[in-house]
KEKE-3310 file (N, C-alpha, C; in steps of 0.2 Angstrom, whole numbers, plus 5000, padded with zeros to 4 digits):
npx = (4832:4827:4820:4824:4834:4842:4844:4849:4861:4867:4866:4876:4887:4891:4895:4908:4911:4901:4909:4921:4921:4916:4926:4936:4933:4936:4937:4923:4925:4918:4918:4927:4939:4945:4959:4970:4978:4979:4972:4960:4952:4940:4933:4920:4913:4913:4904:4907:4911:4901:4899:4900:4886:4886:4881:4879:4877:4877:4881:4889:4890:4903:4901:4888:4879:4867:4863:4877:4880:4870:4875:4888:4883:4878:4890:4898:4890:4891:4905:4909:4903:4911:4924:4931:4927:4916:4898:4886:4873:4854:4846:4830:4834:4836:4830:4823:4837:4841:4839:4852:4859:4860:4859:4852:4833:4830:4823:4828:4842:4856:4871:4889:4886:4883:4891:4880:4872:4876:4872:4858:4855:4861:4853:4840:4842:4847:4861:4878:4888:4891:4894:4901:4904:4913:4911:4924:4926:4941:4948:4947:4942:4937:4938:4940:4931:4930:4924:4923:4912:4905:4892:4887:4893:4894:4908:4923:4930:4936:4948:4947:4955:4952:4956:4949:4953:4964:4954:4944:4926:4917:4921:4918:4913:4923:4934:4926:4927:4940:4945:4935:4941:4952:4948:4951:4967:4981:4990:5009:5021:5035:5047:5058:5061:5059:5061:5060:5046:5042:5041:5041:5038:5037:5039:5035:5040:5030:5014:4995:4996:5004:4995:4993:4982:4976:4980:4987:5000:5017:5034:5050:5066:5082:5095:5086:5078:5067:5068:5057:5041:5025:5011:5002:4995:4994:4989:4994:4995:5007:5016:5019:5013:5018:5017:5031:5035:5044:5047:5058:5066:5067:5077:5085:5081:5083:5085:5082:5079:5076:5058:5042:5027:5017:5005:4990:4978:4958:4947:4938:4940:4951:4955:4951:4956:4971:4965:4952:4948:4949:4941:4928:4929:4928:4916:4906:4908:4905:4891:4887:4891:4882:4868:4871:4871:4859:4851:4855:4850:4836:4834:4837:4826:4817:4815:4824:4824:4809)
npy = (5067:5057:5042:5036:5042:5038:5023:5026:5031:5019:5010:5014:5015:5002:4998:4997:4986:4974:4975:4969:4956:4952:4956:4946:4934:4920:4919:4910:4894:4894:4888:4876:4874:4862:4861:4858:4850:4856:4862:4876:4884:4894:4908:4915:4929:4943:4944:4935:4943:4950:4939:4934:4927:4909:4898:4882:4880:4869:4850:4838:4821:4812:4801:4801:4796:4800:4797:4799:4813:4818:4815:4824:4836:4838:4836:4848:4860:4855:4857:4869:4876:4873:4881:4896:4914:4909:4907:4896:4898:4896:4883:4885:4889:4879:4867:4851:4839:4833:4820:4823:4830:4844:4855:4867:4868:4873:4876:4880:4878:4872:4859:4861:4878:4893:4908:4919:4911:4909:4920:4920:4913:4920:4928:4923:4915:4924:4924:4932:4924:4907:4893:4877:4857:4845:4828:4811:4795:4786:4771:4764:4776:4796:4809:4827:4842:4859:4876:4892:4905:4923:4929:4940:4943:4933:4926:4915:4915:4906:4893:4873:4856:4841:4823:4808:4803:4791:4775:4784:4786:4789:4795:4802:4815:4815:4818:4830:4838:4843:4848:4858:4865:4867:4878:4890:4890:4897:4911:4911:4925:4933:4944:4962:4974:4990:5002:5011:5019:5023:5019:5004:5000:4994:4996:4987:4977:4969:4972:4975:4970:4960:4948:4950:4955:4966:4963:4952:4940:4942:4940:4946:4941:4934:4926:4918:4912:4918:4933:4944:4949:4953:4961:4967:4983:4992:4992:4995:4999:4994:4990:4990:4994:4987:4980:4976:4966:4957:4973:4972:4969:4977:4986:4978:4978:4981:4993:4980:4969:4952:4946:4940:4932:4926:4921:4923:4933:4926:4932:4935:4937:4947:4964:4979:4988:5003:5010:5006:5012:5023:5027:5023:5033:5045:5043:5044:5058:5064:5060:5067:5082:5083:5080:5093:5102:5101:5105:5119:5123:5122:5129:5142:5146:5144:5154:5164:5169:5166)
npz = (5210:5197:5194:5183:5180:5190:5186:5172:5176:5185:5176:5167:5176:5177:5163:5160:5167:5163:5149:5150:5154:5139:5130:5135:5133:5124:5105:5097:5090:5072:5059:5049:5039:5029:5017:5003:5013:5023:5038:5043:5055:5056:5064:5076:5070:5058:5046:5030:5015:5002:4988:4969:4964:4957:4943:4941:4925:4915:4918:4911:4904:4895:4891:4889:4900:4909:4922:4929:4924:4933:4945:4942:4942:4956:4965:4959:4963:4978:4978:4976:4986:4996:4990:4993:4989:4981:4978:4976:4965:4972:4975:4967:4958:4947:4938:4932:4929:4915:4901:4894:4902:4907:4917:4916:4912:4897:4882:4869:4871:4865:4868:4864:4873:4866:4867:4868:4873:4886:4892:4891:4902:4913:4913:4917:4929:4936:4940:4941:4937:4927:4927:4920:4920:4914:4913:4912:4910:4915:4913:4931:4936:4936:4924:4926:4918:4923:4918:4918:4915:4912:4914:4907:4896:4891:4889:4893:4908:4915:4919:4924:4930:4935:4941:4947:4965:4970:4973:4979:4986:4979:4963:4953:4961:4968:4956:4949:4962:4962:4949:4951:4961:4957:4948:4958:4962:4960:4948:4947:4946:4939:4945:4949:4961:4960:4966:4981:4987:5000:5017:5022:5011:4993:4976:4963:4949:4943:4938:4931:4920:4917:4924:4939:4951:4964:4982:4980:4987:4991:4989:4993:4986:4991:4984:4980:4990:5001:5010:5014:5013:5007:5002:4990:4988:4978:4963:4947:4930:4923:4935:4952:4970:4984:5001:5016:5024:5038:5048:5052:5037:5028:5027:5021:5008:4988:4972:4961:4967:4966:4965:4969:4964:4972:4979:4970:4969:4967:4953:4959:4972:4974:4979:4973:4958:4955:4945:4944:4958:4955:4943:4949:4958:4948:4944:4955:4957:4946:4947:4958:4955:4944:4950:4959:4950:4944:4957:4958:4945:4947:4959:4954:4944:4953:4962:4959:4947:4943)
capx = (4834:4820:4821:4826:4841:4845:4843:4853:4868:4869:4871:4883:4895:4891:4896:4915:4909:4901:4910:4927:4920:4915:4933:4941:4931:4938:4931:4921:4925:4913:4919:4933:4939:4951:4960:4976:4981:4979:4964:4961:4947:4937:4931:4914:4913:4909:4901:4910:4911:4896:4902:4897:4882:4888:4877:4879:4872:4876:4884:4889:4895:4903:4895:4878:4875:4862:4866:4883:4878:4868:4881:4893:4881:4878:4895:4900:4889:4895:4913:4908:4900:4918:4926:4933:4927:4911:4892:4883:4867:4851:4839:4825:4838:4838:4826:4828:4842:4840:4845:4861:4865:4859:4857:4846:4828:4827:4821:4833:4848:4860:4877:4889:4885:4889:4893:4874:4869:4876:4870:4853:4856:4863:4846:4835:4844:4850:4869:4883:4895:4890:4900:4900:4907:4911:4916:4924:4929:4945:4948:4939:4939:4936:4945:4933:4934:4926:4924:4921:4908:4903:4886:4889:4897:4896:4916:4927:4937:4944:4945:4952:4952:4953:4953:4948:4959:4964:4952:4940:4923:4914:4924:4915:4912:4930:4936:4925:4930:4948:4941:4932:4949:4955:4948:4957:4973:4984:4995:5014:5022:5041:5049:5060:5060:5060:5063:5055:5043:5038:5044:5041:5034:5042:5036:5037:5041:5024:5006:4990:4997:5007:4991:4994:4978:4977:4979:4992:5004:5024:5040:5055:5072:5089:5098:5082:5075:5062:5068:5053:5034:5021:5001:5001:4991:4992:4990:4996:4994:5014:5018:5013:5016:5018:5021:5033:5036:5043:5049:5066:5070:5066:5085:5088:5080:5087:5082:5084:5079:5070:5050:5037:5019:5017:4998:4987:4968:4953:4943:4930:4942:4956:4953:4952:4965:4970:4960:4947:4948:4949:4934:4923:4928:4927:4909:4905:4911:4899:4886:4887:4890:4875:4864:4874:4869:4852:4846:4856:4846:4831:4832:4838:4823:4808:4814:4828:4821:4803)
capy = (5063:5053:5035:5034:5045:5032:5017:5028:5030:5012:5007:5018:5012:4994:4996:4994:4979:4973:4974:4966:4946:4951:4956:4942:4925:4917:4918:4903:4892:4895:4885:4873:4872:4858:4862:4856:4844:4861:4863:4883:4886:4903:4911:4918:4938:4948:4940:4936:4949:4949:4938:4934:4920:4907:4893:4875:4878:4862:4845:4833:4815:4813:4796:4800:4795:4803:4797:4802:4821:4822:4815:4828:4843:4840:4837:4854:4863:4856:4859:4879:4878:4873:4886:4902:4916:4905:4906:4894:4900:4893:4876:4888:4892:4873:4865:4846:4836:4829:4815:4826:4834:4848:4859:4872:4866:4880:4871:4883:4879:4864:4860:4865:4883:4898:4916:4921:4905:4909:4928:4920:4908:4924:4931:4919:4916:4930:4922:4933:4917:4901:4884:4870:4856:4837:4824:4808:4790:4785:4766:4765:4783:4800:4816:4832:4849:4865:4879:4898:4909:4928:4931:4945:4944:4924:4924:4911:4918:4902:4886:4869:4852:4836:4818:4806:4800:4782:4773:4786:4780:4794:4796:4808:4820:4816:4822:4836:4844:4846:4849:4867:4866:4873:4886:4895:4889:4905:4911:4915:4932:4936:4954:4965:4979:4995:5008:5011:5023:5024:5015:4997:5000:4993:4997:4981:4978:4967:4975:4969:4969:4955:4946:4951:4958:4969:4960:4948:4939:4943:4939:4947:4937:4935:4921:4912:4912:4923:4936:4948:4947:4958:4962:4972:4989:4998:4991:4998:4992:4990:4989:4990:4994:4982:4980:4974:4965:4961:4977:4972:4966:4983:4990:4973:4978:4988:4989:4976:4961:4948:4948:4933:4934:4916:4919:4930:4931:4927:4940:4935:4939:4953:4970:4984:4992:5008:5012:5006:5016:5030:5027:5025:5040:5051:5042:5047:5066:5067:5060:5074:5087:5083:5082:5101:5106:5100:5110:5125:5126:5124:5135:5149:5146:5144:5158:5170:5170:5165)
capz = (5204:5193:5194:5176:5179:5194:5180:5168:5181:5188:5168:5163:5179:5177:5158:5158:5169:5156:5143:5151:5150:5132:5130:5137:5129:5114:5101:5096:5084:5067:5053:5050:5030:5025:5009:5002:5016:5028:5041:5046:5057:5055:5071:5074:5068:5055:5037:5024:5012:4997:4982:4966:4963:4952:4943:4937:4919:4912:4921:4906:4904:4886:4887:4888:4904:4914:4930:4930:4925:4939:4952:4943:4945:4962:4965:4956:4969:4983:4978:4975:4994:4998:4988:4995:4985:4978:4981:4973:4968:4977:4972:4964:4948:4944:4934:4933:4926:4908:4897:4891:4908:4903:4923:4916:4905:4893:4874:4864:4871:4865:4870:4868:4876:4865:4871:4869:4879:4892:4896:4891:4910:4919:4915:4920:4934:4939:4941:4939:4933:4926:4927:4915:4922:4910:4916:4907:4913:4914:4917:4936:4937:4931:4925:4924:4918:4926:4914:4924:4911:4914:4912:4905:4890:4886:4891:4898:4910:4921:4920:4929:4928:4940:4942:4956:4969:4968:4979:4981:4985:4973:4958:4950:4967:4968:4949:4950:4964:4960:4945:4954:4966:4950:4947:4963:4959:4957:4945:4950:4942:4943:4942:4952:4965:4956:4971:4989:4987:5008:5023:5022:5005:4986:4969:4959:4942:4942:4934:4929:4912:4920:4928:4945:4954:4970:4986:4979:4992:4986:4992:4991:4989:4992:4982:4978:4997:5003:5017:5017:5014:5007:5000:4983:4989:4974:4956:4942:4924:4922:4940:4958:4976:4988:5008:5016:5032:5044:5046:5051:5033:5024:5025:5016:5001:4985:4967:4957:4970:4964:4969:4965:4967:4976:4981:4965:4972:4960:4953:4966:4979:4973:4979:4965:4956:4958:4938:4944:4961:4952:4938:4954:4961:4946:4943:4962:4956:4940:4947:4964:4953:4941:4955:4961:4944:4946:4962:4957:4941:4949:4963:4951:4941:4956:4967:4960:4940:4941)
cpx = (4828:4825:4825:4833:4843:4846:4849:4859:4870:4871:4875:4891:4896:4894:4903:4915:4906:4905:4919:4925:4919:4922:4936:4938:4934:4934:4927:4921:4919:4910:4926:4933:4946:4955:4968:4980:4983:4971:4965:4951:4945:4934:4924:4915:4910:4908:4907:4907:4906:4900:4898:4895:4884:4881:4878:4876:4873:4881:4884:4894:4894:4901:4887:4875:4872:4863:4874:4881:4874:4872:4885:4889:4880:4886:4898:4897:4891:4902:4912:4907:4907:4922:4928:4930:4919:4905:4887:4876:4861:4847:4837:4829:4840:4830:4830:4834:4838:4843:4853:4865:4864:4857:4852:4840:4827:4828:4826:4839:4853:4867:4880:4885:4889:4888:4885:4871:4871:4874:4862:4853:4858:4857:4839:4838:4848:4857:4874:4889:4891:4895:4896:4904:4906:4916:4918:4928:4937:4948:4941:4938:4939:4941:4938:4936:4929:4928:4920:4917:4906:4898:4882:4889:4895:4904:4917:4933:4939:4943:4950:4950:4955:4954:4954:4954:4957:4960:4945:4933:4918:4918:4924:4915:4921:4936:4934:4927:4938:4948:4941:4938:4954:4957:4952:4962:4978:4990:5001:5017:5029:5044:5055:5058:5062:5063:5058:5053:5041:5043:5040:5035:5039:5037:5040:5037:5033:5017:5001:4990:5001:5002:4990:4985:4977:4975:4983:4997:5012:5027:5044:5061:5078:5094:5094:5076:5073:5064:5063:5048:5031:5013:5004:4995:4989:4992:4989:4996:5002:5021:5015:5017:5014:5018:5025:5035:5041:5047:5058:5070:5068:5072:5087:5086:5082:5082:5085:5082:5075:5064:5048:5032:5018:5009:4994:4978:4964:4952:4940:4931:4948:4951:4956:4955:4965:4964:4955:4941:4945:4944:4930:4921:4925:4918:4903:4902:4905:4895:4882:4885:4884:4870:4866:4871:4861:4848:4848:4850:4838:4828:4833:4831:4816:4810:4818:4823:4814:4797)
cpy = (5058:5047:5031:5035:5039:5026:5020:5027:5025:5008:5008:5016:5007:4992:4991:4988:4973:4971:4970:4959:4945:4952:4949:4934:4926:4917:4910:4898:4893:4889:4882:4870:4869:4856:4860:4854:4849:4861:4873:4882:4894:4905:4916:4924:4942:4944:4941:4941:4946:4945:4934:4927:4916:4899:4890:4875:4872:4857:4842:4828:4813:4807:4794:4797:4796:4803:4799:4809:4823:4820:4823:4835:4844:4841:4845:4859:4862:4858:4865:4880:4880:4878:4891:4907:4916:4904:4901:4897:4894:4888:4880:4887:4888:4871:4857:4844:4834:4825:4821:4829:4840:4853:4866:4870:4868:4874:4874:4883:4872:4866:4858:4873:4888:4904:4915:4917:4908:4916:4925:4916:4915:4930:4930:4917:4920:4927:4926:4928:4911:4895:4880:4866:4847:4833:4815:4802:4789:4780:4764:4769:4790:4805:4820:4839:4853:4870:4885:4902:4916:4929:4935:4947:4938:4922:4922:4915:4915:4895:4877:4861:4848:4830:4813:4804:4795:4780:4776:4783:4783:4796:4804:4813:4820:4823:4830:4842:4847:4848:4860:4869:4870:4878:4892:4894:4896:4903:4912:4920:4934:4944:4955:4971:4985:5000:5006:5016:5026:5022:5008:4997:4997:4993:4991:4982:4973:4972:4970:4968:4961:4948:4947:4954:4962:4966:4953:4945:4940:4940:4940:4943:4938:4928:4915:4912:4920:4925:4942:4946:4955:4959:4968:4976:4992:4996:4996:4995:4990:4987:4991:4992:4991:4985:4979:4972:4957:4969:4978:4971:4972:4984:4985:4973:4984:4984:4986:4968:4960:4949:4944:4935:4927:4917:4925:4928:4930:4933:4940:4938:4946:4960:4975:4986:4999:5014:5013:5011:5022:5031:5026:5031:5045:5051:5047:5055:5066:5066:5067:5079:5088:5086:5091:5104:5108:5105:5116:5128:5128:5129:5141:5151:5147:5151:5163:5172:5165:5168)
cpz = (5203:5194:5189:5176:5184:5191:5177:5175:5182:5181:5166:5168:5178:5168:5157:5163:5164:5149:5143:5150:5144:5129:5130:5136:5122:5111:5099:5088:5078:5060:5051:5043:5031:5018:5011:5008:5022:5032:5044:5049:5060:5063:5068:5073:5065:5046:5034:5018:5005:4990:4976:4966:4956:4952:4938:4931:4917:4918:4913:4907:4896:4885:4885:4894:4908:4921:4933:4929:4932:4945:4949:4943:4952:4963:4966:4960:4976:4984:4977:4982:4998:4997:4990:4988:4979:4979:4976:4972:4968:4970:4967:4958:4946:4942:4933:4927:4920:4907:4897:4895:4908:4912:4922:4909:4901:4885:4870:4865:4870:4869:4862:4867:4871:4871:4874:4875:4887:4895:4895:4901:4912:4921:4918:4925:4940:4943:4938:4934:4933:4925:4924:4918:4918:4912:4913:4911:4910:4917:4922:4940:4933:4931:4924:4922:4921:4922:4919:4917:4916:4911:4906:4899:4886:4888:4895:4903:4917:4916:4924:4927:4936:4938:4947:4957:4970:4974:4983:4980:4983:4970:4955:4954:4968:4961:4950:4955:4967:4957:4947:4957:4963:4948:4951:4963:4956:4953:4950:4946:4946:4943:4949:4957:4959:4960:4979:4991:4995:5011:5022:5015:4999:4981:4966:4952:4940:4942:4935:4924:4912:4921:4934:4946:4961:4976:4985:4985:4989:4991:4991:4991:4988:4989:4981:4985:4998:5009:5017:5015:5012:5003:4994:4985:4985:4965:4951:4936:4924:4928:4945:4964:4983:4996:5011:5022:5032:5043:5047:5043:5028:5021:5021:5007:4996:4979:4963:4959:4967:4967:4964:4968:4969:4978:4975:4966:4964:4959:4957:4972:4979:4976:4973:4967:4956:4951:4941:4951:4960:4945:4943:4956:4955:4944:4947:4959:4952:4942:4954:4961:4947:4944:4955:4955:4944:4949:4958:4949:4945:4956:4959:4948:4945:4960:4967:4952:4942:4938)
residu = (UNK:UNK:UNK:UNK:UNK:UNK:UNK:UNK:UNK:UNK:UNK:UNK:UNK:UNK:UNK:UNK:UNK:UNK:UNK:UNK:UNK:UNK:UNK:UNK:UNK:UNK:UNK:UNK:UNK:UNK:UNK:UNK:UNK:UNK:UNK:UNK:UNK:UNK:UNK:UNK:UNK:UNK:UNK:UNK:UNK:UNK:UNK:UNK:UNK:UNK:UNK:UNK:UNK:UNK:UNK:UNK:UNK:UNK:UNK:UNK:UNK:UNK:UNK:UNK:UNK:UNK:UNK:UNK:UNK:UNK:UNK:UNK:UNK:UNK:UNK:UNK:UNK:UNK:UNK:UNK:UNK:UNK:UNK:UNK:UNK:UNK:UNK:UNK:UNK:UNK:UNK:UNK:UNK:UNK:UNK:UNK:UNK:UNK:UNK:UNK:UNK:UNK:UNK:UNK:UNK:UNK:UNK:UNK:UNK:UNK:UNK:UNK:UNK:UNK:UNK:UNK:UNK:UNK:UNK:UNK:UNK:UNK:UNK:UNK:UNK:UNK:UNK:UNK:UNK:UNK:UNK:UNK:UNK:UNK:UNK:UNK:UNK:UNK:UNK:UNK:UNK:UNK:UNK:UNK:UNK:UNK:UNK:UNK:UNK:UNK:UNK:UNK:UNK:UNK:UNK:UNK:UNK:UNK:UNK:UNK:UNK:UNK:UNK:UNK:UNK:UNK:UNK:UNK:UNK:UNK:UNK:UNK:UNK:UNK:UNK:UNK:UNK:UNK:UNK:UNK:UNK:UNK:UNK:UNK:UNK:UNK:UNK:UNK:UNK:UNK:UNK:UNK:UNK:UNK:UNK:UNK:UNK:UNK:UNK:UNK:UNK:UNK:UNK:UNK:UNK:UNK:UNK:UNK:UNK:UNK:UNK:UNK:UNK:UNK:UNK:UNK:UNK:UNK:UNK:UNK:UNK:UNK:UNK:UNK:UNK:UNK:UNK:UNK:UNK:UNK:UNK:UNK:UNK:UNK:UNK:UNK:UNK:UNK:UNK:UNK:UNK:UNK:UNK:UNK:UNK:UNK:UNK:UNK:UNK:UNK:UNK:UNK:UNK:UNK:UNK:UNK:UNK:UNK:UNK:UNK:UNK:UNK:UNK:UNK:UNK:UNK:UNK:UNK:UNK:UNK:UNK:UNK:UNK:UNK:UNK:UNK:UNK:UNK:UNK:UNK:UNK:UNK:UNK:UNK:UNK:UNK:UNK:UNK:UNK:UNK:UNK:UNK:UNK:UNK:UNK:UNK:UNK:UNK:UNK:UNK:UNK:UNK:UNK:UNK:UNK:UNK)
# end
């Protein structure tokens, strides 16, 4: 036996040695988020999931005051940092501040921001979604709004507002990021159980025609009170199918029970609907079989018909 193979052997039994201390450490703390009067701390693992870049186009103070815009633009980025769901994009896609608050320098652009304006920022900065965010004295402090834009199009598709808390000793950073705190603010959506398509499954009378989106939190209930618990898995435009746990309280459900959506994800953070599943897939399909179409022509033509 080669010395190599005697290496290899002494690793392979030392492995399950090895790999039990990995096992058996905690995890390590990561990151400790304090939102709504709750602290959750994340543990080290696996990355957060890729999400869409958003950027400060404009900061504005209705009175014209330069130094307040740029409190509320920084602001507005650090409460995005905060954000679940929210990547601020990086320094490079700012250009400085102006008199009007203006977060991007481009000479063509006034406020307000129409449609166009805003896919002209999502191309020069390559931002999926842009934030406006104005902020207005009130007394001896402020109220602010945050306004969510898709690049895309020019279209608003959130928006939130804030204002500081009494006493705060940044008004502005205060207003604005409850302001942003806003924007993740979920809807709630009522409806019924319709049937029980599975085992610890229910088809709800909730859709995305509704607003609901996939990965929703629900709750069954019983006289007003929640006795089960569940994640919307299968969106449907005029209805959906949920979870349903624990699995003791299955037998408890019939159709007709109430059902609320008490937690409805952003778009940033929903998982896709079952449309959209299925418009991927068939994408998938045409684009294989093209390819298929592809060789098959060209092998017919280089080496059965040439």
């Amino acid at each position: 036996m080669t010395v190599r193979s005697h290496l290899s052997s002494a690793v392979l039994k030392t492995l399950p040695l090895l790999a039990l201390p990995l096992i058996s450490l905690p995890a390590h703390a990561q990151t400790t988020i304090t939102q709504n009067g709750t602290s959750a701390v994340v543990p080290g693992g696996p990355k957060r999931m890729k999400v869409d870049t958003v950027v400060v186009a404009a900061a504005i103070d209705d009175s014209a005051n330069p130094d307040n815009a740029k409190k509320a633009l920084l602001a507005a980025n650090r409460a995005l940092t905060l954000s679940p769901g929210f990547t601020p994009a990086p320094a490079s896609a700012y250009s400085p501040v102006g008199a009007d608050g203006a977060g991007i320098g481009v000479t063509d652009w006034g406020w307000p921001f129409t449609a166009s304006d805003y896919v002209k920022i999502g191309k020069s900065t390559k931002a999926s979604e842009a934030l406006t965010v104005e902020v207005s004295q009130e007394g001896t402090g402020f109220s602010a709004i945050a306004e969510l834009y898709e690049t895309s199009d020019g279209a608003l598709i959130n928006r939130g507002t804030g204002v500081s808390r009494d006493g705060a000793p940044d008004p502005i950073a205060s207003a604005v990021g409850h302001a942003v705190e806003g924007l993740s603010q979920s809807a709630q959506f009522d409806g019924i159980v319709l049937s029980m398509p599975a085992a610890y499954q229910a088809r709800i009378s909730i859709g995305e025609m509704a607003g609901a989106r996939a990965g929703a939190r629900v709750e069954y209930l019983a006289d007003g009170q929640p006795i089960a618990y569940g994640t919307i898995v299968d969106l449907g435009q005029a209805e959906s199918v949920a979870t349903v746990a624990p699995e003791s309280a299955f037998p408890q459900l019939y159709p007709n029970l109430p059902v609320r959506v008490v937690l409805n994800p952003t778009r940033e953070r929903a998982m896709p609907s079952a449309q959209e599943i299925s418009d991927k897939d068939e994408k998938k399909f045409e684009e294989s079989f093209t390819l298929a179409a592809g060789i098959a022509t060209a092998v017919y033509f280089i080496w059965i018909h040439p």
